[in-house]
mmCIF file of the N, C-alpha and C atoms, coordinates in Angstrom:
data_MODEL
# 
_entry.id   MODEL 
# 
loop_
_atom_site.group_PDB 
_atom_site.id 
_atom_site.type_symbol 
_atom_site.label_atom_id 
_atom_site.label_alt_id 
_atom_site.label_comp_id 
_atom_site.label_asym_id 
_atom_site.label_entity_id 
_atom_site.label_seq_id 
_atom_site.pdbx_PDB_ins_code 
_atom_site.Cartn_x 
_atom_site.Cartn_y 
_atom_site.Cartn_z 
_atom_site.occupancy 
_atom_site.B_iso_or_equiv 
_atom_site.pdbx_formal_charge 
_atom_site.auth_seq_id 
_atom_site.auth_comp_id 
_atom_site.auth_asym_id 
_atom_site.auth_atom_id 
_atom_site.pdbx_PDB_model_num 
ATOM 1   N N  . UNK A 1 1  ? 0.831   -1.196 0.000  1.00 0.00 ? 1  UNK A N  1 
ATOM 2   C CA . UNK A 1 1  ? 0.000   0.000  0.000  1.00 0.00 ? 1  UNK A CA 1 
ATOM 3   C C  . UNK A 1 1  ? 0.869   1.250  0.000  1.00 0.00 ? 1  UNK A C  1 
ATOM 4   N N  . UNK A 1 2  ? 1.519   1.546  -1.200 1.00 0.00 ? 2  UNK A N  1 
ATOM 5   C CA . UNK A 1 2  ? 2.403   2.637  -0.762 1.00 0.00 ? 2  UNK A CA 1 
ATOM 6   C C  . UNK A 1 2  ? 1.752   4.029  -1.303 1.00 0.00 ? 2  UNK A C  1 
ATOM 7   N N  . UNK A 1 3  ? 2.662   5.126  -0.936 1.00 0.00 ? 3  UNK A N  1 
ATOM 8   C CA . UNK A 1 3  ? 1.809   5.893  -1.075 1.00 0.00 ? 3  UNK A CA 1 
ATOM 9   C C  . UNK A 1 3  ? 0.378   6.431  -1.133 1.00 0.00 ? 3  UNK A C  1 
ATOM 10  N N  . UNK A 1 4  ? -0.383  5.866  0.199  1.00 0.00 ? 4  UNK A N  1 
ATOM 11  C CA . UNK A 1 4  ? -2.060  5.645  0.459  1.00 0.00 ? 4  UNK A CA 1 
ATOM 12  C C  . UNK A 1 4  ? -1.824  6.495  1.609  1.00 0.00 ? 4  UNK A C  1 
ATOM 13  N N  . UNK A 1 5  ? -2.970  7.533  1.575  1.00 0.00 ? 5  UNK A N  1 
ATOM 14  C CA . UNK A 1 5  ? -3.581  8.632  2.408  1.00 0.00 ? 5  UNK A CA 1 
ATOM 15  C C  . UNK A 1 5  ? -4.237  8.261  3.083  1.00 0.00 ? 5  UNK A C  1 
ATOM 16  N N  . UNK A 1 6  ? -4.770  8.922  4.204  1.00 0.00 ? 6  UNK A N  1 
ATOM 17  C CA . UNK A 1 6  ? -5.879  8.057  5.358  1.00 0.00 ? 6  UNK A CA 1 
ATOM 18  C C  . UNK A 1 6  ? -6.099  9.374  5.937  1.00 0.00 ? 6  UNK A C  1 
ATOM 19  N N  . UNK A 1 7  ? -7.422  10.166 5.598  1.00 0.00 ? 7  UNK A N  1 
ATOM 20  C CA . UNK A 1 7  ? -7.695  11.364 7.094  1.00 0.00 ? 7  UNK A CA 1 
ATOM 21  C C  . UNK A 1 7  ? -8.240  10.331 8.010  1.00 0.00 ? 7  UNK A C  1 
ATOM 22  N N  . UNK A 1 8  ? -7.536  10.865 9.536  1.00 0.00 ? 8  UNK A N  1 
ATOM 23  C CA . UNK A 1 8  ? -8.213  10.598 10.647 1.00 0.00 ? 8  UNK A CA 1 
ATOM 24  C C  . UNK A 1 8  ? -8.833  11.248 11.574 1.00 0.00 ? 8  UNK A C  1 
ATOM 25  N N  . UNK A 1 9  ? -10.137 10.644 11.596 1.00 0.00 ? 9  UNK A N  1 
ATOM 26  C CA . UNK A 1 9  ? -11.065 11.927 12.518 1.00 0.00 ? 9  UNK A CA 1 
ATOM 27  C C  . UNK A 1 9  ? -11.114 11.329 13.922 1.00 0.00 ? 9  UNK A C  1 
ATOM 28  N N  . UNK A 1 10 ? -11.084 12.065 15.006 1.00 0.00 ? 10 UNK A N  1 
ATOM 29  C CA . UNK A 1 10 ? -11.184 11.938 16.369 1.00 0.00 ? 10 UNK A CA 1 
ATOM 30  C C  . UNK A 1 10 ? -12.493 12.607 17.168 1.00 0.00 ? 10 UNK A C  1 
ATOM 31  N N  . UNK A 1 11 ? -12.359 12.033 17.491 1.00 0.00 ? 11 UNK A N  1 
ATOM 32  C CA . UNK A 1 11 ? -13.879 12.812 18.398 1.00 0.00 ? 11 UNK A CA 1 
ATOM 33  C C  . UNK A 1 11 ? -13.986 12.598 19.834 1.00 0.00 ? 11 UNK A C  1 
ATOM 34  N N  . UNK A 1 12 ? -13.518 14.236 20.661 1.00 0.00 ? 12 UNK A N  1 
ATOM 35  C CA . UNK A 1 12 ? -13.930 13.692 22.227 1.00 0.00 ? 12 UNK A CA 1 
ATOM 36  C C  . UNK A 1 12 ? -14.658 14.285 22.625 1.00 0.00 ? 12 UNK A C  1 
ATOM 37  N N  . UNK A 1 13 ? -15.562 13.781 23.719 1.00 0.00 ? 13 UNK A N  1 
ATOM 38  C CA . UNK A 1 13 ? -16.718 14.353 23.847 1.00 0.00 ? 13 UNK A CA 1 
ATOM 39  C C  . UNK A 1 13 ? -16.463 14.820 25.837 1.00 0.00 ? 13 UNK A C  1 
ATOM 40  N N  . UNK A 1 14 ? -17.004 15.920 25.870 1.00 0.00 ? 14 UNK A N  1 
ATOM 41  C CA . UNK A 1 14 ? -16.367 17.180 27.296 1.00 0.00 ? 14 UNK A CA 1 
ATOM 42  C C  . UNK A 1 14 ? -18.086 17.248 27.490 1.00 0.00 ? 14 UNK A C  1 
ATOM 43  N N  . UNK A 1 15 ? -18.142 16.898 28.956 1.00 0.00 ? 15 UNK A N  1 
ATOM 44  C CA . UNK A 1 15 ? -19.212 17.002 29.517 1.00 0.00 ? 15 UNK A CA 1 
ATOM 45  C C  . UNK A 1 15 ? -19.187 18.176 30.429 1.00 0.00 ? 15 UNK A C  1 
ATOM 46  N N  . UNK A 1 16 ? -17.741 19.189 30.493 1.00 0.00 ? 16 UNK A N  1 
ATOM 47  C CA . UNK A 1 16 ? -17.850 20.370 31.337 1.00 0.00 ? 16 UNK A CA 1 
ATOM 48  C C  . UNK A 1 16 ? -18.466 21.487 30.631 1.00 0.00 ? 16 UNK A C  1 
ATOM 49  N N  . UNK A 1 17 ? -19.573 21.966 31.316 1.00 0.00 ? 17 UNK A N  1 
ATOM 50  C CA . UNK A 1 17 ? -20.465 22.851 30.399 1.00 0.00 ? 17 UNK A CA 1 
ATOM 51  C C  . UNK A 1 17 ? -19.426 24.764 30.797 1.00 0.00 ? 17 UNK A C  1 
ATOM 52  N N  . UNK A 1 18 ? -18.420 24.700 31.451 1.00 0.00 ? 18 UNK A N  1 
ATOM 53  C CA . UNK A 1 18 ? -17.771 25.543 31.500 1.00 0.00 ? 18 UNK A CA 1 
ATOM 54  C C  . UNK A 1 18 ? -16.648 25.664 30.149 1.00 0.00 ? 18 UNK A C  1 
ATOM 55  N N  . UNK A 1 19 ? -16.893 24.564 29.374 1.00 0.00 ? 19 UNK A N  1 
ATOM 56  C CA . UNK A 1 19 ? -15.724 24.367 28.048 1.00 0.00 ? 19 UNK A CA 1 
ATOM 57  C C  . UNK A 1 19 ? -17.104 24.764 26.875 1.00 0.00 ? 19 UNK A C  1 
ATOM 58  N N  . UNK A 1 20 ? -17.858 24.769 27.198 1.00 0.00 ? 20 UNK A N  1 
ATOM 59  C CA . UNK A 1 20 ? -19.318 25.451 26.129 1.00 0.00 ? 20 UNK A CA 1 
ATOM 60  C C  . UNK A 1 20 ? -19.358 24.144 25.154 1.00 0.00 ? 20 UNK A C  1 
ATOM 61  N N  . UNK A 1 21 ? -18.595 24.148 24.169 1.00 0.00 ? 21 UNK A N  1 
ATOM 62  C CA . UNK A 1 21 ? -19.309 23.012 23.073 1.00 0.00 ? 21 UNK A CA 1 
ATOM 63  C C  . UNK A 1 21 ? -19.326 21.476 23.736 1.00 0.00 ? 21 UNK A C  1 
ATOM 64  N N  . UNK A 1 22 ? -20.111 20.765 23.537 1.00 0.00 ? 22 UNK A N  1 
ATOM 65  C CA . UNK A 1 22 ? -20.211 19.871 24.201 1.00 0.00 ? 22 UNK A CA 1 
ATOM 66  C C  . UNK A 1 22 ? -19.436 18.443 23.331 1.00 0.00 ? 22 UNK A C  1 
ATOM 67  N N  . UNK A 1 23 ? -19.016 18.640 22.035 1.00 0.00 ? 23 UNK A N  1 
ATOM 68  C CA . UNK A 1 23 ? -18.267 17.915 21.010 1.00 0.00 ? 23 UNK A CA 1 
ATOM 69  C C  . UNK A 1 23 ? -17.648 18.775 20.152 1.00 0.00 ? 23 UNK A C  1 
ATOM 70  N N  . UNK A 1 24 ? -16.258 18.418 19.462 1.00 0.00 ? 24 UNK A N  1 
ATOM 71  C CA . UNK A 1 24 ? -14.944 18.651 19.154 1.00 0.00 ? 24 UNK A CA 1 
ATOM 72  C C  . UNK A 1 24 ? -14.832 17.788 18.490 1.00 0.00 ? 24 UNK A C  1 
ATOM 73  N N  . UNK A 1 25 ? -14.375 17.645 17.399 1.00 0.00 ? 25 UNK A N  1 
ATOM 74  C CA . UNK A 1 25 ? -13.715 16.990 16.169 1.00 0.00 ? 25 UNK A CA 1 
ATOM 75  C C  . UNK A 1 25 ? -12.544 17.675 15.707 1.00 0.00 ? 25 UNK A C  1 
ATOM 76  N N  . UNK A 1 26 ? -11.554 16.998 15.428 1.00 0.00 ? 26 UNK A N  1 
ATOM 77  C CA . UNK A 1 26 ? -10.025 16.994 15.107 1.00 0.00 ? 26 UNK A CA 1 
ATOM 78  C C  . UNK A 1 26 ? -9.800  16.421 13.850 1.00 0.00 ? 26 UNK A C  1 
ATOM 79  N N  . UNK A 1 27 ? -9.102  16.615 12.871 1.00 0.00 ? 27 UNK A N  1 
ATOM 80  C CA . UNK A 1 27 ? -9.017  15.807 11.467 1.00 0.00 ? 27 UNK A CA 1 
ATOM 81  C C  . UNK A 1 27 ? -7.701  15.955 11.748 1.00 0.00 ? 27 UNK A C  1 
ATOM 82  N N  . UNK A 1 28 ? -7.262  14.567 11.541 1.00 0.00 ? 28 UNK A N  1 
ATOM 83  C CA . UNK A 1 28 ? -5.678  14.446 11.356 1.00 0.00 ? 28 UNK A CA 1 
ATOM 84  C C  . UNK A 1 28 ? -5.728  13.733 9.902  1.00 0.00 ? 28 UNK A C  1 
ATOM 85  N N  . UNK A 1 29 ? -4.212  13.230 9.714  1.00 0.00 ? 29 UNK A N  1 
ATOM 86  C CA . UNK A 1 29 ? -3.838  12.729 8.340  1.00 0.00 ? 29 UNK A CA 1 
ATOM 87  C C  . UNK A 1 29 ? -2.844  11.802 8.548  1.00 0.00 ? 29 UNK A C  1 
ATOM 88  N N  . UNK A 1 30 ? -2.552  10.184 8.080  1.00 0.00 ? 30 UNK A N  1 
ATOM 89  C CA . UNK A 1 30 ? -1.840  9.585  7.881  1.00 0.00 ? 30 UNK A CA 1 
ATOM 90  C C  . UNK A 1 30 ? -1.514  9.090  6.673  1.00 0.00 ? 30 UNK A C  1 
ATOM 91  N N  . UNK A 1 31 ? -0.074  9.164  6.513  1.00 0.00 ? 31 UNK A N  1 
ATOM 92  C CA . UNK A 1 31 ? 0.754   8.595  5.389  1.00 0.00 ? 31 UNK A CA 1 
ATOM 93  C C  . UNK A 1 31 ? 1.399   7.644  5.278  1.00 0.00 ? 31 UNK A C  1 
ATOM 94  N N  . UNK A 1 32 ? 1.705   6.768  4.589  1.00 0.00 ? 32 UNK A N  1 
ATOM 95  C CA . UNK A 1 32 ? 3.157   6.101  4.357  1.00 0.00 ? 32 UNK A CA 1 
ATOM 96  C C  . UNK A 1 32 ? 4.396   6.793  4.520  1.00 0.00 ? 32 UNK A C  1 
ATOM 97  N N  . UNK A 1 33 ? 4.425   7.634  3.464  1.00 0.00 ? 33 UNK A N  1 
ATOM 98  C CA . UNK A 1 33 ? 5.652   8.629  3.043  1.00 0.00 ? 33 UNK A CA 1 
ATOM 99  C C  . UNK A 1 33 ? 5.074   9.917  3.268  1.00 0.00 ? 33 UNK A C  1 
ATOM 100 N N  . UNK A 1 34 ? 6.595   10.320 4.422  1.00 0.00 ? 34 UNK A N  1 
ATOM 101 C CA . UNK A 1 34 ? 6.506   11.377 4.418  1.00 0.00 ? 34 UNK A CA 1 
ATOM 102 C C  . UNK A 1 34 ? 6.293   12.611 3.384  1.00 0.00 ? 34 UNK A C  1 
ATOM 103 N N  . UNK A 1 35 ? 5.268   13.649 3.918  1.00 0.00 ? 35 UNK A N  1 
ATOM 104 C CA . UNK A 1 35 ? 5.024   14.360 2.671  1.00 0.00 ? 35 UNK A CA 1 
ATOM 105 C C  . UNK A 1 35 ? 5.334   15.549 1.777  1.00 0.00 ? 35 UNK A C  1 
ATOM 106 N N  . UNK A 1 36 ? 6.724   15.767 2.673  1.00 0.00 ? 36 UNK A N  1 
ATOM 107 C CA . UNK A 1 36 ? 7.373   16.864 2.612  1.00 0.00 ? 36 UNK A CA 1 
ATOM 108 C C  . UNK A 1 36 ? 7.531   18.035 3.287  1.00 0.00 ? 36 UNK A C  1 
ATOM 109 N N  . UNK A 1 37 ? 8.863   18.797 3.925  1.00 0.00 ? 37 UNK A N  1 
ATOM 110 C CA . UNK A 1 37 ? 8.631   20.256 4.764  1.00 0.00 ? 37 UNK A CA 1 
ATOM 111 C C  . UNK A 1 37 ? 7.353   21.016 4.259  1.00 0.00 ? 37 UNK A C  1 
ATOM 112 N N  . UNK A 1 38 ? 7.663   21.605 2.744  1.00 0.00 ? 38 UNK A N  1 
ATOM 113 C CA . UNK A 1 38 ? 6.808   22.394 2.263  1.00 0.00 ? 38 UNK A CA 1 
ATOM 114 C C  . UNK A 1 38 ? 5.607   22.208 2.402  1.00 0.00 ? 38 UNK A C  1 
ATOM 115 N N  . UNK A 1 39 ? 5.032   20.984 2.424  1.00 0.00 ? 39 UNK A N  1 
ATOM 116 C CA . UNK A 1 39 ? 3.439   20.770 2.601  1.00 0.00 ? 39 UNK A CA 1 
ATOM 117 C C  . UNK A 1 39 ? 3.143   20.655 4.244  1.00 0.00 ? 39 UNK A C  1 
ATOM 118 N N  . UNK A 1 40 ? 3.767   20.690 5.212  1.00 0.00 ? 40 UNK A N  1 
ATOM 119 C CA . UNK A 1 40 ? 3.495   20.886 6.541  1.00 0.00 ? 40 UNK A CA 1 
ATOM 120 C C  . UNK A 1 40 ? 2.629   22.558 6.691  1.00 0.00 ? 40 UNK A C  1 
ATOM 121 N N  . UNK A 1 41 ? 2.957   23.623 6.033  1.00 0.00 ? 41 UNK A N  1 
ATOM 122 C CA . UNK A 1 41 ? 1.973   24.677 6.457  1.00 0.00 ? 41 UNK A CA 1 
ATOM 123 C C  . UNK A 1 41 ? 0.676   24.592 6.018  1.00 0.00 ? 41 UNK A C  1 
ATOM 124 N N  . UNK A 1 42 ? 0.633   23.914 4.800  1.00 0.00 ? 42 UNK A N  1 
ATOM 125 C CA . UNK A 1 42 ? -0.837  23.702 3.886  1.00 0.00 ? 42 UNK A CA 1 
ATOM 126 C C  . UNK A 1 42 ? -1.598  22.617 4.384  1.00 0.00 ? 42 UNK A C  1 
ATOM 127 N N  . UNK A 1 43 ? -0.731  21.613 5.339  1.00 0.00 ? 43 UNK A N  1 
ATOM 128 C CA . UNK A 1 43 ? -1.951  20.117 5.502  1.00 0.00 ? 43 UNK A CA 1 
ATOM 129 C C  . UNK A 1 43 ? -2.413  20.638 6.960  1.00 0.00 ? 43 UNK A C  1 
ATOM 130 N N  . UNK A 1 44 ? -1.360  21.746 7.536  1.00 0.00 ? 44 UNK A N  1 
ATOM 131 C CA . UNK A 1 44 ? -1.966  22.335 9.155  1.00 0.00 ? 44 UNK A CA 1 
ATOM 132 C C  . UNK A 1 44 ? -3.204  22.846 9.065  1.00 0.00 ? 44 UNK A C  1 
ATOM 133 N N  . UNK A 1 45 ? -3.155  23.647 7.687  1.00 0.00 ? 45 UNK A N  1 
ATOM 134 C CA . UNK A 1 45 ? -4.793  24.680 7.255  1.00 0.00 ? 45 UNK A CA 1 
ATOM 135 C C  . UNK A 1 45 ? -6.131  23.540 7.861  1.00 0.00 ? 45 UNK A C  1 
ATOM 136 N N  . UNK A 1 46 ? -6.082  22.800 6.950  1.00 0.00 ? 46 UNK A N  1 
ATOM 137 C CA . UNK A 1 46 ? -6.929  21.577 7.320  1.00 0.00 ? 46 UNK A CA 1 
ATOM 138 C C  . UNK A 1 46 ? -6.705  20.214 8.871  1.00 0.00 ? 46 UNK A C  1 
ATOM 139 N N  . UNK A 1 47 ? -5.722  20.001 8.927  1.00 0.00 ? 47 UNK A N  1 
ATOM 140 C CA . UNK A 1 47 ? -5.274  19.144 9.993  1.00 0.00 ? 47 UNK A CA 1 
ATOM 141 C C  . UNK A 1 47 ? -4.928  19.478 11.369 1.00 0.00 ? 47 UNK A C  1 
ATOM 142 N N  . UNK A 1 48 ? -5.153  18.819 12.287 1.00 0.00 ? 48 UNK A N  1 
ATOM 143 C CA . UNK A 1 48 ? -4.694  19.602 13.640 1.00 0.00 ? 48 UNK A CA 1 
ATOM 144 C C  . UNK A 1 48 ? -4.109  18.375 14.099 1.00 0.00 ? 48 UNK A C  1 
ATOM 145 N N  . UNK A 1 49 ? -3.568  16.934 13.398 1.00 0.00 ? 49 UNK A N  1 
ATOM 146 C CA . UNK A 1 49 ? -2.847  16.097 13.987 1.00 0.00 ? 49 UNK A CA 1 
ATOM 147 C C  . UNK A 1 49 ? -2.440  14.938 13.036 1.00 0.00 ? 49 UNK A C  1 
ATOM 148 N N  . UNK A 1 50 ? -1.145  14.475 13.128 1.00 0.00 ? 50 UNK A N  1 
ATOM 149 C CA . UNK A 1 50 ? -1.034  13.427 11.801 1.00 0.00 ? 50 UNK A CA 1 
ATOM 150 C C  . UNK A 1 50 ? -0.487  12.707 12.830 1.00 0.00 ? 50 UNK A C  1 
ATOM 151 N N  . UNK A 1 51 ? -0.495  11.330 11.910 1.00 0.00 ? 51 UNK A N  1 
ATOM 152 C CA . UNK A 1 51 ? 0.030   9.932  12.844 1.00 0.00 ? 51 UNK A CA 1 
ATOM 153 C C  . UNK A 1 51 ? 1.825   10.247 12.846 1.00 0.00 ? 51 UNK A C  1 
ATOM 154 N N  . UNK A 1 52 ? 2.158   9.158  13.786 1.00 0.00 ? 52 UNK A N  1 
ATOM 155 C CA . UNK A 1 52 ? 3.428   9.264  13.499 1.00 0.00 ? 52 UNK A CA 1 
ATOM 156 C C  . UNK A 1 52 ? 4.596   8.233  13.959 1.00 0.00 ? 52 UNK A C  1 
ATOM 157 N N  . UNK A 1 53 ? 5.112   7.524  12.830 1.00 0.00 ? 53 UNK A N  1 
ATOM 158 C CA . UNK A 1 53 ? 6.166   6.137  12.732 1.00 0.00 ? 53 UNK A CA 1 
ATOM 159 C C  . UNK A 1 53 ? 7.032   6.098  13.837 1.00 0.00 ? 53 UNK A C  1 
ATOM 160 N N  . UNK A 1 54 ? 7.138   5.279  14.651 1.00 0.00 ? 54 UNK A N  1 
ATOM 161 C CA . UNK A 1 54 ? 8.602   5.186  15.278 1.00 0.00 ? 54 UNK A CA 1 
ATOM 162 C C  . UNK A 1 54 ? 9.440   4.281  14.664 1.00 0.00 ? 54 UNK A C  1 
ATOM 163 N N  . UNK A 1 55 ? 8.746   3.004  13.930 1.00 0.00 ? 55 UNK A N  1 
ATOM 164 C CA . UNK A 1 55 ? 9.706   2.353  13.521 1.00 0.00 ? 55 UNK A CA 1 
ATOM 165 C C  . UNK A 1 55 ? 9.289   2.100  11.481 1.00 0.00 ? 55 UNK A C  1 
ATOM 166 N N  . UNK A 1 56 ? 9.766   1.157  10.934 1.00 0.00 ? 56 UNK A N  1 
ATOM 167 C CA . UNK A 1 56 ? 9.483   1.367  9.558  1.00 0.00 ? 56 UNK A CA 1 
ATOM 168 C C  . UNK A 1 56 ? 7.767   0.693  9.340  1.00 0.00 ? 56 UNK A C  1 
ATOM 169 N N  . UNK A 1 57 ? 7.334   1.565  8.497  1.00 0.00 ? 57 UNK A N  1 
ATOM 170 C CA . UNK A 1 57 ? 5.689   1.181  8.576  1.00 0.00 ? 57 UNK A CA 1 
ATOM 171 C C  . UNK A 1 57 ? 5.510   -0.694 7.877  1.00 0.00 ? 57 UNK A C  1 
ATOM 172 N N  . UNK A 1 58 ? 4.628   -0.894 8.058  1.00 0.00 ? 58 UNK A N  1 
ATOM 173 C CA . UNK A 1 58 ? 4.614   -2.498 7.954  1.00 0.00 ? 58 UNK A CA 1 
ATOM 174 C C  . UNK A 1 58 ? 4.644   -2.620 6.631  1.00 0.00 ? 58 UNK A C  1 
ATOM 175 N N  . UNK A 1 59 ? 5.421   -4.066 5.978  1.00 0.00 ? 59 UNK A N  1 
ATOM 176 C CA . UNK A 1 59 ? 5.870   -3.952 4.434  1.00 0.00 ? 59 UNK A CA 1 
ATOM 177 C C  . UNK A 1 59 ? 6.830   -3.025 4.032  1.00 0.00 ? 59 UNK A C  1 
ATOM 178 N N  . UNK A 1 60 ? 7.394   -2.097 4.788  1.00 0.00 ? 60 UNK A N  1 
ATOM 179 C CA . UNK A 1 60 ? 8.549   -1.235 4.379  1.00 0.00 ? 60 UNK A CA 1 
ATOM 180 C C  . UNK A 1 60 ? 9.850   -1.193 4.687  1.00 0.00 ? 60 UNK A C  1 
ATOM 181 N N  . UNK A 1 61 ? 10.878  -0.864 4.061  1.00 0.00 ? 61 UNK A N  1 
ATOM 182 C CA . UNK A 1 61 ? 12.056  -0.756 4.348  1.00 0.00 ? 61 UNK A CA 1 
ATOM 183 C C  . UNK A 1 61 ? 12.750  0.317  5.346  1.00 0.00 ? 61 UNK A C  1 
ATOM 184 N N  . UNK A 1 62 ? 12.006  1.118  4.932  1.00 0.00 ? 62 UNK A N  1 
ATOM 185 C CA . UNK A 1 62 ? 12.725  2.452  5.723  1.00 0.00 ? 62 UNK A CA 1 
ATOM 186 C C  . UNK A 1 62 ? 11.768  3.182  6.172  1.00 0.00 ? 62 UNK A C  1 
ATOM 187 N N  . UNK A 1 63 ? 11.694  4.451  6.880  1.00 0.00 ? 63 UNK A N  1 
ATOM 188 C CA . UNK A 1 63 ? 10.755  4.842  7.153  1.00 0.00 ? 63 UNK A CA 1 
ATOM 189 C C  . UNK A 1 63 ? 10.956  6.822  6.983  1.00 0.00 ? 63 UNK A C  1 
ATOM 190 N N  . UNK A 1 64 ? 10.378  7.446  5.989  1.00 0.00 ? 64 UNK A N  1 
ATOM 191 C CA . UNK A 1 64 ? 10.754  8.577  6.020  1.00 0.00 ? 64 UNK A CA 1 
ATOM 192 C C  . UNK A 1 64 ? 10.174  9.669  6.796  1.00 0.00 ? 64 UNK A C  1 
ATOM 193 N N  . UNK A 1 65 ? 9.456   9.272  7.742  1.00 0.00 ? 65 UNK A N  1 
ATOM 194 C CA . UNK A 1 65 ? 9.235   10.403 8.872  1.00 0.00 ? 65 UNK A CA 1 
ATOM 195 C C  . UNK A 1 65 ? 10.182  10.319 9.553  1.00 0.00 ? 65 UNK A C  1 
ATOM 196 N N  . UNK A 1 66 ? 11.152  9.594  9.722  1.00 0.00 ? 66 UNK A N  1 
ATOM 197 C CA . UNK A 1 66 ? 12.131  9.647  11.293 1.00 0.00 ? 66 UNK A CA 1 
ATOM 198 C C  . UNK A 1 66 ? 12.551  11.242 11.046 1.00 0.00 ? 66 UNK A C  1 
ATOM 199 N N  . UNK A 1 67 ? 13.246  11.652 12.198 1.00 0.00 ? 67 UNK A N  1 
ATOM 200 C CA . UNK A 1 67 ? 13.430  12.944 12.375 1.00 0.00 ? 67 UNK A CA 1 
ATOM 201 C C  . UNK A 1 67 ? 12.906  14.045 11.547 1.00 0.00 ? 67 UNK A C  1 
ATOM 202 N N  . UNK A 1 68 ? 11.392  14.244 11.460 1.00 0.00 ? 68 UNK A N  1 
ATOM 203 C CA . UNK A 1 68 ? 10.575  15.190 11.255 1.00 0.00 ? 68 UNK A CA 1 
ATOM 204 C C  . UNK A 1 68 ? 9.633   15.633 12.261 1.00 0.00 ? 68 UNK A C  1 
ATOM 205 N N  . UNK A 1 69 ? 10.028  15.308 13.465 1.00 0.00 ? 69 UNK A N  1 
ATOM 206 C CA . UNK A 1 69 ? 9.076   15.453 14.681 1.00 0.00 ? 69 UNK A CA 1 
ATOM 207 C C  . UNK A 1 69 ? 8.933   16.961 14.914 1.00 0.00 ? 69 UNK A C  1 
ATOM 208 N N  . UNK A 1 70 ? 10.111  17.447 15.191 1.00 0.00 ? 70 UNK A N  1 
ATOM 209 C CA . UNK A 1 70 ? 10.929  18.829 15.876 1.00 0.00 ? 70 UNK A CA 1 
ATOM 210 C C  . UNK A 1 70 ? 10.099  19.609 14.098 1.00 0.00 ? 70 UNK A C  1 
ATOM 211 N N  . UNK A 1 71 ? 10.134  19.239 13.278 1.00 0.00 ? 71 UNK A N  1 
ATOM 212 C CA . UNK A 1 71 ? 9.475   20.706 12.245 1.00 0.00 ? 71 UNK A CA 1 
ATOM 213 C C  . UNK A 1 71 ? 7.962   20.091 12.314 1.00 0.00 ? 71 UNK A C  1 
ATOM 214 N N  . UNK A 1 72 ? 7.016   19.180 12.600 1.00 0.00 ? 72 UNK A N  1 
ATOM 215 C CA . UNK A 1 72 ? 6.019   19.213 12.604 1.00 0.00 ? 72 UNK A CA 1 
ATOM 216 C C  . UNK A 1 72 ? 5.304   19.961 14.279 1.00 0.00 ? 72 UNK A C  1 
ATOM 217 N N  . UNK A 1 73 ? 6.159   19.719 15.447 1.00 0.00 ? 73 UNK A N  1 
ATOM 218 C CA . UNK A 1 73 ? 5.825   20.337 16.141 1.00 0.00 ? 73 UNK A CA 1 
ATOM 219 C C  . UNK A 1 73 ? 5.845   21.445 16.438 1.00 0.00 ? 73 UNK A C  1 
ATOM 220 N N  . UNK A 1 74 ? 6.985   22.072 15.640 1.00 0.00 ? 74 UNK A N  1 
ATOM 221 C CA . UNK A 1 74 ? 6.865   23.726 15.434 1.00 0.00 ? 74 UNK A CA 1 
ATOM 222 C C  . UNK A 1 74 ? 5.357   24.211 14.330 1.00 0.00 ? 74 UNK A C  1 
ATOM 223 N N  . UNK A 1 75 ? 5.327   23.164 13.704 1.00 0.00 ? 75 UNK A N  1 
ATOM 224 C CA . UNK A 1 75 ? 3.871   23.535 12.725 1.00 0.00 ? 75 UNK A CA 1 
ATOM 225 C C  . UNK A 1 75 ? 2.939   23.251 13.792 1.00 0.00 ? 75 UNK A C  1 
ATOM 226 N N  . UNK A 1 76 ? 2.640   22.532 15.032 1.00 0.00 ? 76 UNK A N  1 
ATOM 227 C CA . UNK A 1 76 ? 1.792   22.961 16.044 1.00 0.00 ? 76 UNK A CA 1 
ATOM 228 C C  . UNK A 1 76 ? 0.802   21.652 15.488 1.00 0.00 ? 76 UNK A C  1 
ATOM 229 N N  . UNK A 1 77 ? 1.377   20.718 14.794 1.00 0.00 ? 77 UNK A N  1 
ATOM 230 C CA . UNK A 1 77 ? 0.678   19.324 14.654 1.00 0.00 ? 77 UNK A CA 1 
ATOM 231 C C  . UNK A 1 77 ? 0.736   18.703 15.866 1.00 0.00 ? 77 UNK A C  1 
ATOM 232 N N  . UNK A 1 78 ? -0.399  17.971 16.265 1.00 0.00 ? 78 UNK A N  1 
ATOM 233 C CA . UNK A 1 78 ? -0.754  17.011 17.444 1.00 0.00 ? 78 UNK A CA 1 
ATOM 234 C C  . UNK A 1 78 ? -0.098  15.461 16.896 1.00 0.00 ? 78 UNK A C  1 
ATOM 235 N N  . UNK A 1 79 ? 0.050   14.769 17.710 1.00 0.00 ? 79 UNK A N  1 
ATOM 236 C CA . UNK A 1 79 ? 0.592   13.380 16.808 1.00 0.00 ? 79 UNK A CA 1 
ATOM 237 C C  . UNK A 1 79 ? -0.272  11.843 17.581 1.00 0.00 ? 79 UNK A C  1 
ATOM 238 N N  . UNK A 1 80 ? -0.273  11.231 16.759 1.00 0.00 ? 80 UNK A N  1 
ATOM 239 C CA . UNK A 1 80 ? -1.112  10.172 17.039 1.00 0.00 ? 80 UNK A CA 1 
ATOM 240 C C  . UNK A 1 80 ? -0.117  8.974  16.711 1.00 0.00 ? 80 UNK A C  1 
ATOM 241 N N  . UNK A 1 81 ? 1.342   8.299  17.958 1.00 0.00 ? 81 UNK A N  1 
ATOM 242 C CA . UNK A 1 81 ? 2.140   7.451  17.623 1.00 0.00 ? 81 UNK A CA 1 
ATOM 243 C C  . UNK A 1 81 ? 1.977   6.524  17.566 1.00 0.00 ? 81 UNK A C  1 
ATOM 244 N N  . UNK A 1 82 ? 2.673   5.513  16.374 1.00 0.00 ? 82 UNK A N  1 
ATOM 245 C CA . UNK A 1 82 ? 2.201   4.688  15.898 1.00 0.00 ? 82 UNK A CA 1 
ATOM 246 C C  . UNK A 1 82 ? 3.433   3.806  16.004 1.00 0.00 ? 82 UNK A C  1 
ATOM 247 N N  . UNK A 1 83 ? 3.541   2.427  16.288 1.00 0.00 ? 83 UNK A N  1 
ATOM 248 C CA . UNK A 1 83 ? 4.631   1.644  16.237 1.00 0.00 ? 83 UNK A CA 1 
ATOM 249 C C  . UNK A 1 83 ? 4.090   0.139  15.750 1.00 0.00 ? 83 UNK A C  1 
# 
């Protein structure tokens, strides 16, 4: 499955009526391959969290997210780790 996209939606639900909305939805995004610096400001527009490899994704050799943590967390992406 290479190069296959996956949005992931989250949903938690806050029963403190001092937080006002009572449901929140999050769209994240998972990849195979990493998708490049440049597209980290444009997938933030839409995304507020992408998955993220510690080791090589299953069926793969290598894994090209390793050390992209430190520029996705400056883009203020949430991460959803995956091993």
């Amino acid at each position: 499955m290479r190069n296959r996209i996956a949005v992931l939606l989250a949903i938690f639900l806050c029963n403190d009526a001092a937080l006002g909305e009572s449901l929140n939805v999050y769209l994240g995004f998972d990849r195979n391959d990493y998708p490049g610096d440049s597209s980290a400001p444009a997938l933030r527009k839409t995304f507020r969290y992408t998955s993220y490899w510690l080791n090589n994704l299953p069926e793969e050799k290598r894994n090209t997210w390793t050390g992209k943590r430190s520029l996705l967390k400056q883009q203020r992406f949430g991460f959803l780790v995956l091993f």
